[in-house]
N, C-alpha and C positions, 0 to 999 in steps of 0.2 A: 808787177810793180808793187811793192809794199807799202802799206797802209800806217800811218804814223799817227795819232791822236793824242794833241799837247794839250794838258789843262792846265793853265798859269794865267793870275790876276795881271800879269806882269806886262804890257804890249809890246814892253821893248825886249823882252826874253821870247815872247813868243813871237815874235818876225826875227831873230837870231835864231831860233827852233828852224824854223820853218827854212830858212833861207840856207843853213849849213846843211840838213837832210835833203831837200829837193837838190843840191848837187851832188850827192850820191843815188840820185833815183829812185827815191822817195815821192811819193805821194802821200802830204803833211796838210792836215786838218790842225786849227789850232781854236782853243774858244777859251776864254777869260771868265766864262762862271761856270759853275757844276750844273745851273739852271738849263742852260743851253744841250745838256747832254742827255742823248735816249738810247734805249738799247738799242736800237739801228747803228747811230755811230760804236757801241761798243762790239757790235756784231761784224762793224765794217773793218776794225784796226788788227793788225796783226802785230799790233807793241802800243804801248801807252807811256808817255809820259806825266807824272802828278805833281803839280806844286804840292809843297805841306801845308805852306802857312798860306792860307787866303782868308776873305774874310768872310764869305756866308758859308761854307761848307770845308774844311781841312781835307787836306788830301788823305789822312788816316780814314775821314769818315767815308771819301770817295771810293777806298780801295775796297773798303770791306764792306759796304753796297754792291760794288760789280766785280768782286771777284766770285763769285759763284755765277755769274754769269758767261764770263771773259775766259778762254784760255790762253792768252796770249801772255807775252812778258808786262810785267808790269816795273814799270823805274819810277822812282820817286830821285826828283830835286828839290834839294831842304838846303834852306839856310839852317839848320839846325844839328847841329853837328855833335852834340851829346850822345854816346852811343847808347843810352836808353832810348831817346828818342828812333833813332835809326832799327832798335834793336826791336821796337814796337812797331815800325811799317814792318820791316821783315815779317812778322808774326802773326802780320795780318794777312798775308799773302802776298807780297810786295819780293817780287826775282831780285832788284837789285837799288842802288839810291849811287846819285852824283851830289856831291855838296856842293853848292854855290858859294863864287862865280868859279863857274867851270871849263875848263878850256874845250870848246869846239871841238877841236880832233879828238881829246876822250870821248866826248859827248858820241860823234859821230864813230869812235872804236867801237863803243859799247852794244850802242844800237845792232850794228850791222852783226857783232858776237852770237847777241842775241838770235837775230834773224837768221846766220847761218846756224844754230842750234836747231832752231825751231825746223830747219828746211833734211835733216842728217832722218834720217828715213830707214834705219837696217831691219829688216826683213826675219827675226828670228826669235826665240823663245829661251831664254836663260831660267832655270829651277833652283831656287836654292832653301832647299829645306822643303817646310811648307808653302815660304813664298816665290810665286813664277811673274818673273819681269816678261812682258810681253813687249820685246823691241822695236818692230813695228807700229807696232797703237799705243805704242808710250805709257803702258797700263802696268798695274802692281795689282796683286792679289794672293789673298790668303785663304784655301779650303775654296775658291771660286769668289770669296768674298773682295768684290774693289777697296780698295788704299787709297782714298783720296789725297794726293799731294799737289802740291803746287808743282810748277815744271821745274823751279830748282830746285825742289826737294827731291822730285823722281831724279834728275839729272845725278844728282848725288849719289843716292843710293845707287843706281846704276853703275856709274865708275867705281863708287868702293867694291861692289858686289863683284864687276867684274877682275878686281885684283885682291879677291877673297884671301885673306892672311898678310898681304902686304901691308904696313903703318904707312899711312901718307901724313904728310904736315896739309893745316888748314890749308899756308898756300897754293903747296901739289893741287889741293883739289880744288882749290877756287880757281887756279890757272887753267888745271886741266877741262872744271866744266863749263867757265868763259868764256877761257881763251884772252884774256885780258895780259898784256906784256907788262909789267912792272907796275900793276894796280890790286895786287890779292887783299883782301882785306879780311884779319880774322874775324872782327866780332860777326859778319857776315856769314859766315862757315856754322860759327858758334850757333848763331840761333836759329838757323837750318837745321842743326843736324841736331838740335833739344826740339820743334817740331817735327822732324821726323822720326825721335825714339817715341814721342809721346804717341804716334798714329801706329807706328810698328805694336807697340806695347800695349794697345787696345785689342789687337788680335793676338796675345797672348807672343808677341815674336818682341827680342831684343838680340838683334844681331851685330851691332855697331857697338866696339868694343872702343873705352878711353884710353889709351895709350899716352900717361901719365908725362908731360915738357916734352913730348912728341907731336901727337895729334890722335889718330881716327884708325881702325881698323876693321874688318869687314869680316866674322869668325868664318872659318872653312866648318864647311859641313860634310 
């Protein structure tokens, strides 16, 4: 049974949380201040949802507190809908964001997306260049060296890697690494894959090629 852990000031959002996931078969933890949260509950969730806007701690400051903690998905719900704002959880380590008020059933699309991601398990070792995806352990590295990425950043580079030379549109890849039906969303794509050149590009690797009113490409080696 999957682990769900909502943090919103909000009681009336978080007994809709809670009530639309536990009937998908969720087991849904929910808590109203960032006080109430320890690494126990961040060690127990296998997805996290964050309000943004609360009032003793932002869910900006949440995320990037227990994202080196957490490997789990992280969503942010924001009444804020600026894509600076949105474009700055992403950057924190933040997988994905739903804008409020949201409908339910994306809500509950989203999550389970996520969850079957997280559970996709292949067994094998992709090389490309100097850097070796490690499909099994979810791992990236360079010369031995680990790549720290968020899970949708690795998610990413994995899909383009694996269609090395093919141009995909942002939404190809948001589709492809979601799985979300008529929700892709570029500035999401976008600042994904400017932290993931920027982590590549520390280890002397820029493989992700811009393909100018197209999108993204992945160079054949």
């Amino acid at each position: 049974m999957p682990h769900i852990l909502a943090i919103d000031d909000d009681s009336e959002v978080c007994a809709l949380i809670q009530m639309a996931l536990e009937r998908d078969g969720h087991q849904v933890l929910t808590l109203q201040s960032s006080r109430a949260l320890t690494p126990a509950h961040c060690q127990w969730a296998d997805c996290i949802l964050l309000d943004i806007m609360m009032p003793e701690e932002d869910g900006f400051t949440i995320c990037q507190r227990i994202r080196a903690q957490v490997d789990c998905p992280i969503l942010f719900l924001t009444a804020k809908t600026q894509e600076a704002d949105i474009l700055t959880g992403l950057g924190l380590g933040a997988d994905d964001y739903l804008t409020k008020p949201f409908r339910l059933a994306e809500l509950r699309a989203r999550i389970n997306a996520h969850l079957r991601r997280e559970q996709r398990t292949p067994h094998r070792r992709m090389v490309c260049g100097a850097l070796v995806f490690d499909l099994g352990a979810h791992t990236l590295t360079c010369a031995e060296q680990p790549i720290r990425l968020t899970k949708s950043e690795y998610a990413i580079c994995t899909h383009l890697a694996l269609h090395a030379g093919q141009t995909m549109t942002k939404e190809q890849i948001y589709e492809a690494v979601f799985g979300f039906d008529g929700t892709a969303d570029a500035s999401a794509i976008t600042e994904h894959i400017k932290n993931i050149r920027a982590k590549l590009r520390q280890q002397g690797q820029d493989p992700i090629q811009t393909v100018w009113g197209v999108g993204y490409q992945w160079k054949r080696t």
